[in-house]
PDB file of N, H, CA, C and O in Angstrom:
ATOM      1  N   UNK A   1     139.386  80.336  89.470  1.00  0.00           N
ATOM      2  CA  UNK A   1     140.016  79.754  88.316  1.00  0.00           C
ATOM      3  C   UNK A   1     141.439  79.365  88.669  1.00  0.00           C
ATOM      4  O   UNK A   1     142.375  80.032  89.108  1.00  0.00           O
ATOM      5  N   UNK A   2     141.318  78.031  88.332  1.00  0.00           N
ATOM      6  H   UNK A   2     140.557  77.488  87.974  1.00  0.00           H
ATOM      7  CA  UNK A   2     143.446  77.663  88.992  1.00  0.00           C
ATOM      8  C   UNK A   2     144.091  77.606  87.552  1.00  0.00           C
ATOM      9  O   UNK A   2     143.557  77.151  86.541  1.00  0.00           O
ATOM     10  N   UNK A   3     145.282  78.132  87.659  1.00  0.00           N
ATOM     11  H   UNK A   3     145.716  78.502  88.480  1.00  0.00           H
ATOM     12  CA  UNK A   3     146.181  78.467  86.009  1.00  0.00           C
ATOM     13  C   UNK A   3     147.089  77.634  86.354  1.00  0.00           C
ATOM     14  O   UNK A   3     147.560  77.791  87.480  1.00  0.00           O
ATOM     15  N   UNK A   4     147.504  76.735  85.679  1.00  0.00           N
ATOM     16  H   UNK A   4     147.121  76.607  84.763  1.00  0.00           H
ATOM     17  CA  UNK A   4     148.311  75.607  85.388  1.00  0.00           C
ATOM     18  C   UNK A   4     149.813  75.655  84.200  1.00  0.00           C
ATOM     19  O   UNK A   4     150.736  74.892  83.917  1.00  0.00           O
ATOM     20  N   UNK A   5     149.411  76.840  83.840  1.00  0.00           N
ATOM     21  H   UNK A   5     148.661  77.459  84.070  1.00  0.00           H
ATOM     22  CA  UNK A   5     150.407  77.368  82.281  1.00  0.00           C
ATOM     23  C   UNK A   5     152.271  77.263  83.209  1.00  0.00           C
ATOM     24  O   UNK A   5     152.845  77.268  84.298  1.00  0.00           O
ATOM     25  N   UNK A   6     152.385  77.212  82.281  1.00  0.00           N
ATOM     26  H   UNK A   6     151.919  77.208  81.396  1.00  0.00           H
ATOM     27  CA  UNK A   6     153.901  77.118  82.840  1.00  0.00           C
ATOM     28  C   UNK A   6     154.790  77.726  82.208  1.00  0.00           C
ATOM     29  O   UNK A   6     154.913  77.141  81.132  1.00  0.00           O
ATOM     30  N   UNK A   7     155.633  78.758  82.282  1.00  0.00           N
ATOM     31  H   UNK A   7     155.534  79.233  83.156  1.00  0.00           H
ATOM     32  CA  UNK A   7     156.617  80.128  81.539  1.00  0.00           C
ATOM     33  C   UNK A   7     157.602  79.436  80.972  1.00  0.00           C
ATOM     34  O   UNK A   7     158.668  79.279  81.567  1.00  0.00           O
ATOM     35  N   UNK A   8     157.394  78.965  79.830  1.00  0.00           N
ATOM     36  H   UNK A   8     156.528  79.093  79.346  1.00  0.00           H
ATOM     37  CA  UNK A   8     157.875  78.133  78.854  1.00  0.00           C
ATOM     38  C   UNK A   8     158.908  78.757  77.453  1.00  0.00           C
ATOM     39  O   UNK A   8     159.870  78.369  76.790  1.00  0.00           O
ATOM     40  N   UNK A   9     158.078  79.840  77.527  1.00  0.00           N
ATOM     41  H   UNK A   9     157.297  80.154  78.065  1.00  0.00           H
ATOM     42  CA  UNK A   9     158.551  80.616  76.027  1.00  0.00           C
ATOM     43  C   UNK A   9     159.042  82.440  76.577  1.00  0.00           C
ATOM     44  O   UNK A   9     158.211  83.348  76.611  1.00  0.00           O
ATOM     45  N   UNK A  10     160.880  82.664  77.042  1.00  0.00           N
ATOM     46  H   UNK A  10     161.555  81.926  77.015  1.00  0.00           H
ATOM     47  CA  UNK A  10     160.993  83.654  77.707  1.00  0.00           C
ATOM     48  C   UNK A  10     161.004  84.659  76.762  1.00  0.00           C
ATOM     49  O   UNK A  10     161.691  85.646  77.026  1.00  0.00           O
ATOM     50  N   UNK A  11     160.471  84.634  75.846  1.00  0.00           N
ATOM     51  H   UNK A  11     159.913  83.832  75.631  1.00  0.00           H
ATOM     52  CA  UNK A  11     160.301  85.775  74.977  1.00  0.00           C
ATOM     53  C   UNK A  11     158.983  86.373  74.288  1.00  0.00           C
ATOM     54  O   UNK A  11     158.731  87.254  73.466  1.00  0.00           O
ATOM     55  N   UNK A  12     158.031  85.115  75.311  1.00  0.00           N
ATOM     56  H   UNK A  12     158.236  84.399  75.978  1.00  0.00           H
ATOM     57  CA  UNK A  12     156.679  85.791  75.014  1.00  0.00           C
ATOM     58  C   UNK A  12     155.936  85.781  76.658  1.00  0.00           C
ATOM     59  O   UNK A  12     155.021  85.013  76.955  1.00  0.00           O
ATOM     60  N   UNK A  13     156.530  86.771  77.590  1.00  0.00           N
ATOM     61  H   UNK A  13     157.273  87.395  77.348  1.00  0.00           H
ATOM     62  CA  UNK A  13     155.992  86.635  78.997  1.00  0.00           C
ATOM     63  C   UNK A  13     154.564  86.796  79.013  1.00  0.00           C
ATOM     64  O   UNK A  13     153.934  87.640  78.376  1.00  0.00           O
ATOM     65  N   UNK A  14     154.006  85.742  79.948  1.00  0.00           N
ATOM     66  H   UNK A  14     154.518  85.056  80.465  1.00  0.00           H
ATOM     67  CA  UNK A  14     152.176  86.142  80.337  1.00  0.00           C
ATOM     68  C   UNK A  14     152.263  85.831  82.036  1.00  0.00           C
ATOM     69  O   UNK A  14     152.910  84.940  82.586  1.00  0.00           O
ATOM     70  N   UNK A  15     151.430  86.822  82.636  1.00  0.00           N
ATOM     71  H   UNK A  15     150.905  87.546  82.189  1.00  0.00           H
ATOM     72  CA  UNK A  15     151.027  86.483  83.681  1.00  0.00           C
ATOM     73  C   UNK A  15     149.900  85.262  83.706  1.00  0.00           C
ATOM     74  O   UNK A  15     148.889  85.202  83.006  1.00  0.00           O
ATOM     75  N   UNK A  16     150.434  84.123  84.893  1.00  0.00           N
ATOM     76  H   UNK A  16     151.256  84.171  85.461  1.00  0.00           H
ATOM     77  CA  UNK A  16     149.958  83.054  85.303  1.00  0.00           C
ATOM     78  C   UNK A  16     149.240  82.869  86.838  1.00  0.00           C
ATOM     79  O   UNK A  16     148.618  81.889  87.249  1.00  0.00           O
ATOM     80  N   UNK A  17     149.634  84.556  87.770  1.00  0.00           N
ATOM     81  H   UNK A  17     150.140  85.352  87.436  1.00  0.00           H
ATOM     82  CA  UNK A  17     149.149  84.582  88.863  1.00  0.00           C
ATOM     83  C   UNK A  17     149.465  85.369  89.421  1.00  0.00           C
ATOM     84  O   UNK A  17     150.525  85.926  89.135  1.00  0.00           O
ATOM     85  N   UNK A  18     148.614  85.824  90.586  1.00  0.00           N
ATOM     86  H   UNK A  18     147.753  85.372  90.819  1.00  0.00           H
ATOM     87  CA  UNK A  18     148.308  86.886  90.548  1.00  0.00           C
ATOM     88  C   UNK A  18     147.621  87.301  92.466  1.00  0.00           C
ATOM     89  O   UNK A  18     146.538  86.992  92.963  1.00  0.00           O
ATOM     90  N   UNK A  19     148.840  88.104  93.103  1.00  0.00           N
ATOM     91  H   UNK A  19     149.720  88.355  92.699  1.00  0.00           H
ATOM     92  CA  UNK A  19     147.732  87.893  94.474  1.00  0.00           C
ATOM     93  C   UNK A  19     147.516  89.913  94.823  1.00  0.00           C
ATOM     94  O   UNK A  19     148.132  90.973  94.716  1.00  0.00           O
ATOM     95  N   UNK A  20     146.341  89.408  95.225  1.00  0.00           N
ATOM     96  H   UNK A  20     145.841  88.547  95.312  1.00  0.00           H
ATOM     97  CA  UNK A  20     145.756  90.783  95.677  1.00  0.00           C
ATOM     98  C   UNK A  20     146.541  91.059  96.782  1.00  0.00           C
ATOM     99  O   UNK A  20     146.781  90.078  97.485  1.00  0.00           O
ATOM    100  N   UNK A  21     147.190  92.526  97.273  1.00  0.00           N
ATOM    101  H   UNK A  21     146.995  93.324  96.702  1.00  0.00           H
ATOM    102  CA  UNK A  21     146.800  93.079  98.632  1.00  0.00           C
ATOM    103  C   UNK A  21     146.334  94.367  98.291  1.00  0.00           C
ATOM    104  O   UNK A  21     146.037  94.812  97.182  1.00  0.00           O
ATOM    105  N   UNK A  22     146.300  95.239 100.101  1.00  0.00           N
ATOM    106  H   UNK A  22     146.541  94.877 101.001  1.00  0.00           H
ATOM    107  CA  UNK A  22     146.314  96.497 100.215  1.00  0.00           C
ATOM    108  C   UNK A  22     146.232  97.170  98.729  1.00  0.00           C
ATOM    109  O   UNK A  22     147.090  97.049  97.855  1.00  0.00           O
ATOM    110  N   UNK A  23     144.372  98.290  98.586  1.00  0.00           N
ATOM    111  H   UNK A  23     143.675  98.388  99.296  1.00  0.00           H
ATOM    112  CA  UNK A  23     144.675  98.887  97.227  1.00  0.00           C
ATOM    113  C   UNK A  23     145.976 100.374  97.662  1.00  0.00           C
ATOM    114  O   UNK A  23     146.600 100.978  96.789  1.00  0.00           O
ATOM    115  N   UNK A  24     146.072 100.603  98.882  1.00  0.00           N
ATOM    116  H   UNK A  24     145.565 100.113  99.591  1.00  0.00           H
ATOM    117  CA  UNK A  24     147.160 101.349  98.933  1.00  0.00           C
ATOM    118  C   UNK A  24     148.887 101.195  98.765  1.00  0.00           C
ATOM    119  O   UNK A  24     149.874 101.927  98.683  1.00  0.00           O
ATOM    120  N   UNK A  25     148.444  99.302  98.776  1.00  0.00           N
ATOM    121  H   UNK A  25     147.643  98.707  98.843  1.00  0.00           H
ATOM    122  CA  UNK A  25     150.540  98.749  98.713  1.00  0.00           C
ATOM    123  C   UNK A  25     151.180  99.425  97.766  1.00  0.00           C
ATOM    124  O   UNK A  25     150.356  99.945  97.013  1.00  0.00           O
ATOM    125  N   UNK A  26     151.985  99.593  97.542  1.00  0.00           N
ATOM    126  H   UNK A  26     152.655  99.171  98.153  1.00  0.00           H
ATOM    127  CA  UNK A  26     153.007 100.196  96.512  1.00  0.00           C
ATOM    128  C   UNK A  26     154.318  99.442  96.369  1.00  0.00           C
ATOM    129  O   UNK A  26     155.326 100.117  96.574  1.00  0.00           O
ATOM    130  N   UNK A  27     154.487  98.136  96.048  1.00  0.00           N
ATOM    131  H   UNK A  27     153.668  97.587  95.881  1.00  0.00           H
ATOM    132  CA  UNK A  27     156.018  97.220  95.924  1.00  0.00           C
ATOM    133  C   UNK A  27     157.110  97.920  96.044  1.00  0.00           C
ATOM    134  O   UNK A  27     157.482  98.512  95.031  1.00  0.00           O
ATOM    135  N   UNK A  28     157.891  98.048  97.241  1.00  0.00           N
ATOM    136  H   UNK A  28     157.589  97.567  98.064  1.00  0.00           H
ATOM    137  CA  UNK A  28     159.299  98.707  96.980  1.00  0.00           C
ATOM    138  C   UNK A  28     160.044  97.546  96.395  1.00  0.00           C
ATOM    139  O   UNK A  28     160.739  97.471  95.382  1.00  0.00           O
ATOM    140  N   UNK A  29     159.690  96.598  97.366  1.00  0.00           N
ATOM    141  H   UNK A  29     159.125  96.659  98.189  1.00  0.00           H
ATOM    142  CA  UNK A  29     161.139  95.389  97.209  1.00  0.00           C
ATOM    143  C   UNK A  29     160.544  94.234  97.495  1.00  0.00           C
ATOM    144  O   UNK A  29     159.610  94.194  98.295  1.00  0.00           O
ATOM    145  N   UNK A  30     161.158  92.813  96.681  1.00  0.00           N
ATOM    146  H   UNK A  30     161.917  92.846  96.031  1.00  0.00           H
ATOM    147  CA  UNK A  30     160.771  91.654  97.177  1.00  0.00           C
ATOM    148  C   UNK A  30     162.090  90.717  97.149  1.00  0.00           C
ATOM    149  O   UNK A  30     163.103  90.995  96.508  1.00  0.00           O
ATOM    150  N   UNK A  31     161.925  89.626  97.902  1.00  0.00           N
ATOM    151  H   UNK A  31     161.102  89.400  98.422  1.00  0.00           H
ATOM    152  CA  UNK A  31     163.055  88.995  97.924  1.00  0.00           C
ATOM    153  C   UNK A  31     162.435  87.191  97.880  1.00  0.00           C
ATOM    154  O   UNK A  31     161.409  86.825  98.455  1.00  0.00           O
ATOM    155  N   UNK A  32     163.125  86.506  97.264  1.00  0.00           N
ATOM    156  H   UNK A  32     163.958  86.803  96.798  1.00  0.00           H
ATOM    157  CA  UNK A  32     163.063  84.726  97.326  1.00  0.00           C
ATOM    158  C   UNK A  32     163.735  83.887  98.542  1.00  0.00           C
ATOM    159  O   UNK A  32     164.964  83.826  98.550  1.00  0.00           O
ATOM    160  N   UNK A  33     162.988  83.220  99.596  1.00  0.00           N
ATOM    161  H   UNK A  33     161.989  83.269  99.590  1.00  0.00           H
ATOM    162  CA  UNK A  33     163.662  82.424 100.242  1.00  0.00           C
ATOM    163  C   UNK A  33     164.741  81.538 100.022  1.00  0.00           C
ATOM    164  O   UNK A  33     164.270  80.771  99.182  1.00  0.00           O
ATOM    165  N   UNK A  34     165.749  81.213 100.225  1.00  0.00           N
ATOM    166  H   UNK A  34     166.131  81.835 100.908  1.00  0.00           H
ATOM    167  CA  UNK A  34     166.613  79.610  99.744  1.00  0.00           C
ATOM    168  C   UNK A  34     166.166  78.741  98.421  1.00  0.00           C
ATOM    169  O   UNK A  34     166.536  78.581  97.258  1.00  0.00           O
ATOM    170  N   UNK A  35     165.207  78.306  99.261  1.00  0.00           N
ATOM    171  H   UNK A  35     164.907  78.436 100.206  1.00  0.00           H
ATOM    172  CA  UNK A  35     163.859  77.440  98.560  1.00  0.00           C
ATOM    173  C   UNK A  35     163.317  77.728  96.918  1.00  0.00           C
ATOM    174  O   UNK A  35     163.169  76.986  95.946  1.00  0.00           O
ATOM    175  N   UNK A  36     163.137  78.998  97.123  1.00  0.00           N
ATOM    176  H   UNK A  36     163.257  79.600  97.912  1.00  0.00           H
ATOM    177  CA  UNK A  36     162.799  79.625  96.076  1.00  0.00           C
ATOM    178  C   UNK A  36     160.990  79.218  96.051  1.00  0.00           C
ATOM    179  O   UNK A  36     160.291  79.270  95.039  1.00  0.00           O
ATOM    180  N   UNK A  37     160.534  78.835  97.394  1.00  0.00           N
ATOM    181  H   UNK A  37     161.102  78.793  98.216  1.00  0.00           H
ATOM    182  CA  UNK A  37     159.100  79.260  97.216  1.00  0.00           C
ATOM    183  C   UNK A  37     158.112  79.814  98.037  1.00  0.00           C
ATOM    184  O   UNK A  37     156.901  79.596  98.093  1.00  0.00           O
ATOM    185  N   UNK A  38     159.042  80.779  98.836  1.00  0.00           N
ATOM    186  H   UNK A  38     160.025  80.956  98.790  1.00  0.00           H
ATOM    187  CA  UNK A  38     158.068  81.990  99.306  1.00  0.00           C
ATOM    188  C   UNK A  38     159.135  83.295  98.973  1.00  0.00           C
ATOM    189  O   UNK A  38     160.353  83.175  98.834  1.00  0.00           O
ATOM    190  N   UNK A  39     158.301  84.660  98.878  1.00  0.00           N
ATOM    191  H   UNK A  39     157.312  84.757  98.991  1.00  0.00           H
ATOM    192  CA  UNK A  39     158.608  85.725  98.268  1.00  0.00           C
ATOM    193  C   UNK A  39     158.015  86.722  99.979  1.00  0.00           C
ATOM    194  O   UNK A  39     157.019  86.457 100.652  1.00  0.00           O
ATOM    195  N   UNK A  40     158.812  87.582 100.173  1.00  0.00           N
ATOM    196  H   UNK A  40     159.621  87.798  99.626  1.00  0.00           H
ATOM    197  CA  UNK A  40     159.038  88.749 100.787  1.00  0.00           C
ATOM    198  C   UNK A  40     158.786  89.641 100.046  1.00  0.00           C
ATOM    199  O   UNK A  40     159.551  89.950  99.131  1.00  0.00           O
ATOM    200  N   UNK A  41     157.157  90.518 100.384  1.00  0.00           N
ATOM    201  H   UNK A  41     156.536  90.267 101.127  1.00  0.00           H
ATOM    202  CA  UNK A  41     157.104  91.636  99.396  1.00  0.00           C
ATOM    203  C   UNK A  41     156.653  92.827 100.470  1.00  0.00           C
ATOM    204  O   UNK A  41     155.717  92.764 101.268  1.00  0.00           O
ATOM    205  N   UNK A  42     157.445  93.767 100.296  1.00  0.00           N
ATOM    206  H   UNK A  42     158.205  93.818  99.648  1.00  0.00           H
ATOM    207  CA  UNK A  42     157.639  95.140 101.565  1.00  0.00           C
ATOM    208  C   UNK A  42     157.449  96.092 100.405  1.00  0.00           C
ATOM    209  O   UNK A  42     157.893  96.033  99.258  1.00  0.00           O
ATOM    210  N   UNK A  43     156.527  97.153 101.109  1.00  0.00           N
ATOM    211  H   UNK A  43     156.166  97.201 102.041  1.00  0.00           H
ATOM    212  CA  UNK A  43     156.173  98.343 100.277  1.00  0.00           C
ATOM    213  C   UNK A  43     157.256  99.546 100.883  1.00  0.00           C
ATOM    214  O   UNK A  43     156.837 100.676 100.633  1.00  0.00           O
ATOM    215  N   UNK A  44     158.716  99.519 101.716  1.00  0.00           N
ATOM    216  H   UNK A  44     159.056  98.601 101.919  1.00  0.00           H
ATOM    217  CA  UNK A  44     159.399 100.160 102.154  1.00  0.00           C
ATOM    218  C   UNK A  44     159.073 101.128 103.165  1.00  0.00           C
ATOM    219  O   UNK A  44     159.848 102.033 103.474  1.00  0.00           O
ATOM    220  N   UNK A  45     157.611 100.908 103.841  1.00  0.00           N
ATOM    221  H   UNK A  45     156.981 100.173 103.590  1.00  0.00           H
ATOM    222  CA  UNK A  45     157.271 101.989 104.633  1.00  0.00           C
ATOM    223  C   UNK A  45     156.727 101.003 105.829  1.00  0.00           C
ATOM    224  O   UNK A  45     157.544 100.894 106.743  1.00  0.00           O
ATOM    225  N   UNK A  46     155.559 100.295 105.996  1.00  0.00           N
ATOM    226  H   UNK A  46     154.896 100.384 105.253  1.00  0.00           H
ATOM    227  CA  UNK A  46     154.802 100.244 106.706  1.00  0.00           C
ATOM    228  C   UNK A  46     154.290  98.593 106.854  1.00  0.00           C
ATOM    229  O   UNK A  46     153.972  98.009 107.890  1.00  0.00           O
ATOM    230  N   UNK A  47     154.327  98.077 105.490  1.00  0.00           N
ATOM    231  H   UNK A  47     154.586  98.552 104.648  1.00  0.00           H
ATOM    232  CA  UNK A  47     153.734  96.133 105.407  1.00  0.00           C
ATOM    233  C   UNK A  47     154.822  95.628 104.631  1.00  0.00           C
ATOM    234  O   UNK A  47     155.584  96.031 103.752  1.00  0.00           O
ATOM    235  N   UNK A  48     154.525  94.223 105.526  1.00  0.00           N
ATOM    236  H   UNK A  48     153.906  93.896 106.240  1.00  0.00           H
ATOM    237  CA  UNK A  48     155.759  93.655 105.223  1.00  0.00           C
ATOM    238  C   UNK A  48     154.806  91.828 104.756  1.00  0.00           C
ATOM    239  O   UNK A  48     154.238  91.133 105.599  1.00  0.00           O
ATOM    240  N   UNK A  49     154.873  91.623 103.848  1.00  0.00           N
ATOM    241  H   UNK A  49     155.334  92.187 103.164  1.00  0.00           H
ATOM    242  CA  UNK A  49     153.446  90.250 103.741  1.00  0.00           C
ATOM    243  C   UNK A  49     155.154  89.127 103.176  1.00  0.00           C
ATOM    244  O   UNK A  49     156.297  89.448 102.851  1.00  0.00           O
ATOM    245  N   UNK A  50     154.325  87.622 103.350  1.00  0.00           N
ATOM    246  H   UNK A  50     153.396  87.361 103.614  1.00  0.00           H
ATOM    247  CA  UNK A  50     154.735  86.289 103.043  1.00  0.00           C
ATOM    248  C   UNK A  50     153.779  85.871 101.870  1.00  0.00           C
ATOM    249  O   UNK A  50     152.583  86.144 101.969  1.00  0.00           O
ATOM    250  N   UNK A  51     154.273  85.201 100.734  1.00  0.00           N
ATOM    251  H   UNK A  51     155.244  84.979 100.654  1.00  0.00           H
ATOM    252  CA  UNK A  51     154.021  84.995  99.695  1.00  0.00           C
ATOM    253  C   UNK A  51     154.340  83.842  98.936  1.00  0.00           C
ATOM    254  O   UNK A  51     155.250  83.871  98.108  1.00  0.00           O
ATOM    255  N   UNK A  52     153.216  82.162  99.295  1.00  0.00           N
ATOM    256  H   UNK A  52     152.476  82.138  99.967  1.00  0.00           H
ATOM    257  CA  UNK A  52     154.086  81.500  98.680  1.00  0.00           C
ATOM    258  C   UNK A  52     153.832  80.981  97.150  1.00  0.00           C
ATOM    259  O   UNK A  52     152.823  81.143  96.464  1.00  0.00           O
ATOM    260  N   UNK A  53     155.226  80.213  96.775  1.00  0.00           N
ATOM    261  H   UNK A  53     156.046  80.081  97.333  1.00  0.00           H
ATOM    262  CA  UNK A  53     155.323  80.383  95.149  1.00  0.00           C
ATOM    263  C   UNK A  53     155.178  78.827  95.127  1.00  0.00           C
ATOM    264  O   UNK A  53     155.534  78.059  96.021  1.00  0.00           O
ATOM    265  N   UNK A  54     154.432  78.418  93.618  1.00  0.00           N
ATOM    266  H   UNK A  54     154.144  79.041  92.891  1.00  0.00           H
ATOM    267  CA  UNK A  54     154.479  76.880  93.737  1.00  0.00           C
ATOM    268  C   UNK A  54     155.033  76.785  92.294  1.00  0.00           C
ATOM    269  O   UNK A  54     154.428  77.060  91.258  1.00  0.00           O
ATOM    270  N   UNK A  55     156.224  76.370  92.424  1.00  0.00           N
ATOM    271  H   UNK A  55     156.715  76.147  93.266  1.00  0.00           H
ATOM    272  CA  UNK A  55     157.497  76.636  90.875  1.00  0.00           C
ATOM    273  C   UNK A  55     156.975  75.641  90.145  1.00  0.00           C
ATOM    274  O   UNK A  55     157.747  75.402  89.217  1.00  0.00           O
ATOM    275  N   UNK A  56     155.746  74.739  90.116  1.00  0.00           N
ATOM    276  H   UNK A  56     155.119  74.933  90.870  1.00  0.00           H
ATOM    277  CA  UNK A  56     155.497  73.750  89.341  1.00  0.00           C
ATOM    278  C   UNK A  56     154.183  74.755  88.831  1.00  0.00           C
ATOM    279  O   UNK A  56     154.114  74.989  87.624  1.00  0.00           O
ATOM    280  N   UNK A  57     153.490  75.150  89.443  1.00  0.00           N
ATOM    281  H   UNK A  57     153.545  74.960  90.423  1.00  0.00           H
ATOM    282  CA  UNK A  57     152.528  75.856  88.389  1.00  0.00           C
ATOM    283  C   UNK A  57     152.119  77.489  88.366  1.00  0.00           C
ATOM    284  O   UNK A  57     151.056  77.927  87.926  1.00  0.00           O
ATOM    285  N   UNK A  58     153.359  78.392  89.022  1.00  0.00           N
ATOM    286  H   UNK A  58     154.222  78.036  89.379  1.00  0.00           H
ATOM    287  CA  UNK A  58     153.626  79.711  89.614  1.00  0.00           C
ATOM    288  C   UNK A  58     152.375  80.451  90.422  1.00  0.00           C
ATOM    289  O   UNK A  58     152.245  81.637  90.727  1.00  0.00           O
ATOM    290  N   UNK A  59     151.712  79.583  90.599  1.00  0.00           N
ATOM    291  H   UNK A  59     151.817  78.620  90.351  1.00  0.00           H
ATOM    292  CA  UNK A  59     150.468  80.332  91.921  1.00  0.00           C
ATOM    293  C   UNK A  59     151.102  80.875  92.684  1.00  0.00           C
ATOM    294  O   UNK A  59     152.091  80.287  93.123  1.00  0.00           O
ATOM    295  N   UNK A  60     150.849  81.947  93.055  1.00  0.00           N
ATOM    296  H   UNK A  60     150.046  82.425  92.699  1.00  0.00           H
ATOM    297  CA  UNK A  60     150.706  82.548  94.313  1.00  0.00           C
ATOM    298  C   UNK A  60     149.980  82.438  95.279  1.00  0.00           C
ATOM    299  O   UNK A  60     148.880  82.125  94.822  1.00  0.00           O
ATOM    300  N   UNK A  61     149.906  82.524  96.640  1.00  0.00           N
ATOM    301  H   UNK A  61     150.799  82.778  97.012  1.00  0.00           H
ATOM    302  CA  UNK A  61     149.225  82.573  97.323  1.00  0.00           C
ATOM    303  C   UNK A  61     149.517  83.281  98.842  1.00  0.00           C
ATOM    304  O   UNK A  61     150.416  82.806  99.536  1.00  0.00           O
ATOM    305  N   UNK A  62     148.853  84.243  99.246  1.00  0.00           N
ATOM    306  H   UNK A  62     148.123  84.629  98.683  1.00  0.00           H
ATOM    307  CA  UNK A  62     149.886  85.561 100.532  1.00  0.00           C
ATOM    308  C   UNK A  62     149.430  83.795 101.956  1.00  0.00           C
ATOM    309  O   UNK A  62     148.698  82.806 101.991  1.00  0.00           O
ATOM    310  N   UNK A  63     149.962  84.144 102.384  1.00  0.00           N
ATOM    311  H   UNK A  63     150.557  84.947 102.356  1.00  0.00           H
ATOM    312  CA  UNK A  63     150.121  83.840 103.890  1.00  0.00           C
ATOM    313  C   UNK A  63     149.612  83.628 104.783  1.00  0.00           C
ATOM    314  O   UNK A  63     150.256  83.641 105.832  1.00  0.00           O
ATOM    315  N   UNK A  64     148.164  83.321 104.791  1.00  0.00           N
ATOM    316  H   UNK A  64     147.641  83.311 103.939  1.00  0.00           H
ATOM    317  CA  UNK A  64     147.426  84.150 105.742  1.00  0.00           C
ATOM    318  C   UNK A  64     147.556  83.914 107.320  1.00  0.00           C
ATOM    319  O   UNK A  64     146.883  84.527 108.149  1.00  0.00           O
ATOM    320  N   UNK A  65     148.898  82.552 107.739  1.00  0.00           N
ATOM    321  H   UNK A  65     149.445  82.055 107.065  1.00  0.00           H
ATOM    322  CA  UNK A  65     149.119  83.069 109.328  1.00  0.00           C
ATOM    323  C   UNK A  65     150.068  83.988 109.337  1.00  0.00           C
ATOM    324  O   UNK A  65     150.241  84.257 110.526  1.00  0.00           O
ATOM    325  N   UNK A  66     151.081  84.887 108.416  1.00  0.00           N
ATOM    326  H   UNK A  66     150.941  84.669 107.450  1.00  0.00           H
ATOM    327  CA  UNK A  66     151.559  85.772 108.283  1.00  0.00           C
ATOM    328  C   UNK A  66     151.079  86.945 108.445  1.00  0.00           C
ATOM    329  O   UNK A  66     150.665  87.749 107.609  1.00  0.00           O
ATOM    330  N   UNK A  67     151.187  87.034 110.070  1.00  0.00           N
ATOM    331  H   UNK A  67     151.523  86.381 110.749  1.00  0.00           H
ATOM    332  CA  UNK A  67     150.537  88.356 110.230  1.00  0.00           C
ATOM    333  C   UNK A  67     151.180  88.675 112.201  1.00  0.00           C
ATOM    334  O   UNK A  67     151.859  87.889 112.863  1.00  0.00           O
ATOM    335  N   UNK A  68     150.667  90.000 112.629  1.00  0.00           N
ATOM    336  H   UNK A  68     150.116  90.637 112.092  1.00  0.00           H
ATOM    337  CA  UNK A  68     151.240  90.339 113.248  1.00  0.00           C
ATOM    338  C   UNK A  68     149.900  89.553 114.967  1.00  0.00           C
ATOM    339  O   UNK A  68     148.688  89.427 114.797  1.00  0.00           O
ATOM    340  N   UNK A  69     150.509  89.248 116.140  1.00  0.00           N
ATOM    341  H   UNK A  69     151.494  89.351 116.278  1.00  0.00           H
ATOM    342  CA  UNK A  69     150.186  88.236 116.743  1.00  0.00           C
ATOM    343  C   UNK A  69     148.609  88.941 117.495  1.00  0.00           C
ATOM    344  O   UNK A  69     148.485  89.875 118.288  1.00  0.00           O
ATOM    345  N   UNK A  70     147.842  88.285 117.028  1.00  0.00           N
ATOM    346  H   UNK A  70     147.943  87.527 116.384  1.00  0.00           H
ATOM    347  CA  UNK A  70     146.236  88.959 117.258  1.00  0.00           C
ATOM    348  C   UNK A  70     146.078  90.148 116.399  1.00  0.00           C
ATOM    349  O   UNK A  70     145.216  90.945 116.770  1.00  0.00           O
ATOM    350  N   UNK A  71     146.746  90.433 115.308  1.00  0.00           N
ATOM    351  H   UNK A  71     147.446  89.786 115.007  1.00  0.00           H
ATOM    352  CA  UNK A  71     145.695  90.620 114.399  1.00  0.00           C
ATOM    353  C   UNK A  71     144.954  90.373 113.354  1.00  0.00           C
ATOM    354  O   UNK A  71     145.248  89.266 112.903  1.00  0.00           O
ATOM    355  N   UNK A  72     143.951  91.003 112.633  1.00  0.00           N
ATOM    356  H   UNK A  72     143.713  91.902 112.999  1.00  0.00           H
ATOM    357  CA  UNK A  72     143.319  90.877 112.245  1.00  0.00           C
ATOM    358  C   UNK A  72     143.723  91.203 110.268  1.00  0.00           C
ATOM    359  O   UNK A  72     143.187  90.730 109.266  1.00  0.00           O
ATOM    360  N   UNK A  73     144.722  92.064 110.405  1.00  0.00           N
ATOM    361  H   UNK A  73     145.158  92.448 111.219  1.00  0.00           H
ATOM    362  CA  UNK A  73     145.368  92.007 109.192  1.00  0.00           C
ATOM    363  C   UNK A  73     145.885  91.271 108.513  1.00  0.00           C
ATOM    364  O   UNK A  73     146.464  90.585 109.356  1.00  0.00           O
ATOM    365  N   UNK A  74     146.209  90.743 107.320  1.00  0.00           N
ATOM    366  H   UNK A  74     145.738  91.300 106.635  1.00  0.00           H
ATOM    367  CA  UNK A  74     147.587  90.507 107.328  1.00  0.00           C
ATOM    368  C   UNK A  74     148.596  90.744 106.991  1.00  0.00           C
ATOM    369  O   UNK A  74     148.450  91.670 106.192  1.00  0.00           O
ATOM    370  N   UNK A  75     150.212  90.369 107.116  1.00  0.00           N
ATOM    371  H   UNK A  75     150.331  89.617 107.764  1.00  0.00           H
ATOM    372  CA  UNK A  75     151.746  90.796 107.186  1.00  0.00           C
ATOM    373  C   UNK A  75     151.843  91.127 108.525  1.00  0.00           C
ATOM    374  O   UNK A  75     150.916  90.916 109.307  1.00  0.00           O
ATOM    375  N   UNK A  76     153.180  91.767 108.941  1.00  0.00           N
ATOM    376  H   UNK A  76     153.933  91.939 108.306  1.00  0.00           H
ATOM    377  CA  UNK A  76     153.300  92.450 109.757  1.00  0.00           C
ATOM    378  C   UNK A  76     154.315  93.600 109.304  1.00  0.00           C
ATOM    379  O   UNK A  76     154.610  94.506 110.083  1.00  0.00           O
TER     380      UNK A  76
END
């Protein structure tokens, strides 16, 4: 399903998207490129994933050559 909604009304927030990882991740911290459309999201211990943002219709989507070199995971 692709969501197209756009965060229009800041006093009635809805999630518009949404990316899976790790059921063990735990979000310490994330950060915005320059750009403002990829996101740095580190669980402060162990994964570190790429995340990009599309500010015209807020999809998410992780990275998937973002990863560490021959593997099979992804982030690094």
């Amino acid at each position: 399903m692709k969501l197209t909604a756009l965060v229009s009304d800041l006093t009635r927030p809805r999630e518009v998207s949404r990316v899976a990882l790790d059921s063990t991740f735990k979000p310490h911290w994330l950060a915005f490129d320059r750009g403002g459309s990829r996101l740095v999201v580190n669980d402060g211990k162990r994964r570190l994933y790429l995340v990009s943002f599309d500010k015209r219709t807020g999809a998410l989507e992780i990275d998937q050559a973002f990863r560490d070199i021959g593997a099979l995971a992804l982030g690094v």
